[in-house]
N, C-alpha and C positions, 0 to 999 in steps of 0.2 A: 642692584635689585630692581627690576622693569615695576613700575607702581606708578598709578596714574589714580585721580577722583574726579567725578562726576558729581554733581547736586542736584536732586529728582525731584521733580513736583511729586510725591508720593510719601506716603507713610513709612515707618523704618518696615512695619510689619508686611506689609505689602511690597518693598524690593526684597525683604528678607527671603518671603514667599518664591520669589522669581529666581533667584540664584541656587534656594537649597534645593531647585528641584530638578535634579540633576539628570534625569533623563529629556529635559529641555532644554538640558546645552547647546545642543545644534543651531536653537531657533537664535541664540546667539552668539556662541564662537565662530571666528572664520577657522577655527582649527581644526576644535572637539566638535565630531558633526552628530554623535551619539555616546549615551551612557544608558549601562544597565545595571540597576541595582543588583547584588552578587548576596549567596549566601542567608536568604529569607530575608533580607535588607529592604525595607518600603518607602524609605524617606533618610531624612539625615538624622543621624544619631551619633554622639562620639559611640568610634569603632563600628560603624556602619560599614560595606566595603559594596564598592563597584566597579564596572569594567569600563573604560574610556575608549572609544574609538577617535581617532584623529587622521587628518588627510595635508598634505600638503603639495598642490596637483597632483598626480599622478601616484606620488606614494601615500600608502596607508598602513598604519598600526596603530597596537592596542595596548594600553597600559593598563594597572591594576591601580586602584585607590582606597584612603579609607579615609574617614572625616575624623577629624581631631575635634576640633571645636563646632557646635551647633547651638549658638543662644539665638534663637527667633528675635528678631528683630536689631540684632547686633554683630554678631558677625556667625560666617561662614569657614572652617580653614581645614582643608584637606591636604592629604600626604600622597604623591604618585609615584611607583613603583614598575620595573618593567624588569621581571626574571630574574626579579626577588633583589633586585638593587633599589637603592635609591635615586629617583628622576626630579625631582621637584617637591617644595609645599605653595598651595596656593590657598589665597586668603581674600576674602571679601570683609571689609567692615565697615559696617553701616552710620552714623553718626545722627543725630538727628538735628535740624535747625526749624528756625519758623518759618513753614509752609513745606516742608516737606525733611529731604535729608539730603547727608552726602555720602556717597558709596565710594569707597576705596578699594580697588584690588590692586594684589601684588604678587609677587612669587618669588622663588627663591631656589635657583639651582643651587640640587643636593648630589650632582651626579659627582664622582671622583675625577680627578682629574686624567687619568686611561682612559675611562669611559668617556667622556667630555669631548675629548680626542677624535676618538671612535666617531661619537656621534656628528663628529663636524667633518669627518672624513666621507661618512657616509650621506652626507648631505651636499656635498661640496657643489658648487651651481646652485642650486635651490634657496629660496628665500628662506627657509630656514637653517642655511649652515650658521648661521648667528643668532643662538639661542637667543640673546639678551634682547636683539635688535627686534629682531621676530616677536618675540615674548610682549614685548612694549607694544608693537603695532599692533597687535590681536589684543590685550587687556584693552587700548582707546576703542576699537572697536566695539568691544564685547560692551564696554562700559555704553557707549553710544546707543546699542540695541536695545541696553536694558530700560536705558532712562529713556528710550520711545516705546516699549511696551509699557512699562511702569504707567505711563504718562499717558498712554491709552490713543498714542498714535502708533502709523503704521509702522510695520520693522525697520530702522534704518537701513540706509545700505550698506 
């Protein structure tokens, strides 16, 4: 399972704030470069539901989500879905320490093992034919962005 943490000069409530707001994914995944909250959806809620746009050069698609867990200031953990299977749960949790916190994400391929196949075929050449490997480099990243926006510098690279 791809999981990496981070420790943010920042409050839990305030990295809380930056993760659950899922149409600002982009400003830090290298993956997810957009989300639209779906179905009167305004924010994270268990059973909230939104749409994921993701790019991996040249290819793009879109998954469906919905949040499972939203405790402000503790964690984050949503379910992704693409034609009505299951793709993945992704999970942010926050920890708090003195002077700030520590953020953990991680994920969890939920695909079947056909589809797993599928998706590695369909990727083949591409940084992403290895979900797991993939998965990992984009969570350091993401993690990186957060704790320089958190931190009230500029986006990493």
């Amino acid at each position: 399972m791809p999981q990496a943490s981070i420790d943010i000069d920042a409050s839990p409530e305030a990295v809380y704030a930056l993760v659950s707001d899922l149409p600002a994914m982009g400003r830090w995944s290298p993956e997810c470069y957009r989300c639209t909250w779906q179905g009167g959806a305004t924010g994270a809620a268990p059973g909230a539901k939104f749409k994921g746009y993701n790019r991996i050069g040249q290819r793009r698609w879109s998954t469906q989500g919905t949040v499972v867990t939203a405790e402000p200031g503790s964690e984050l953990t949503f379910d992704v879905h693409s034609l009505g299977l299951p793709v993945s749960r992704w999970s942010y949790r926050i920890t708090p320490r003195d002077g700030g916190c520590t953020l953990t994400e991680s994920t969890e391929d939920r695909r079947g093992a056909v589809i797993r196949t599928l998706g590695m075929l369909l990727l083949l050449g591409t940084p992403g034919a290895d979900r797991t490997s993939r998965n990992q480099d984009t969570i350091e990243v993401t993690l990186q962005r957060l704790k320089a926006a958190a931190e009230g510098r500029a986006q990493a690279a």
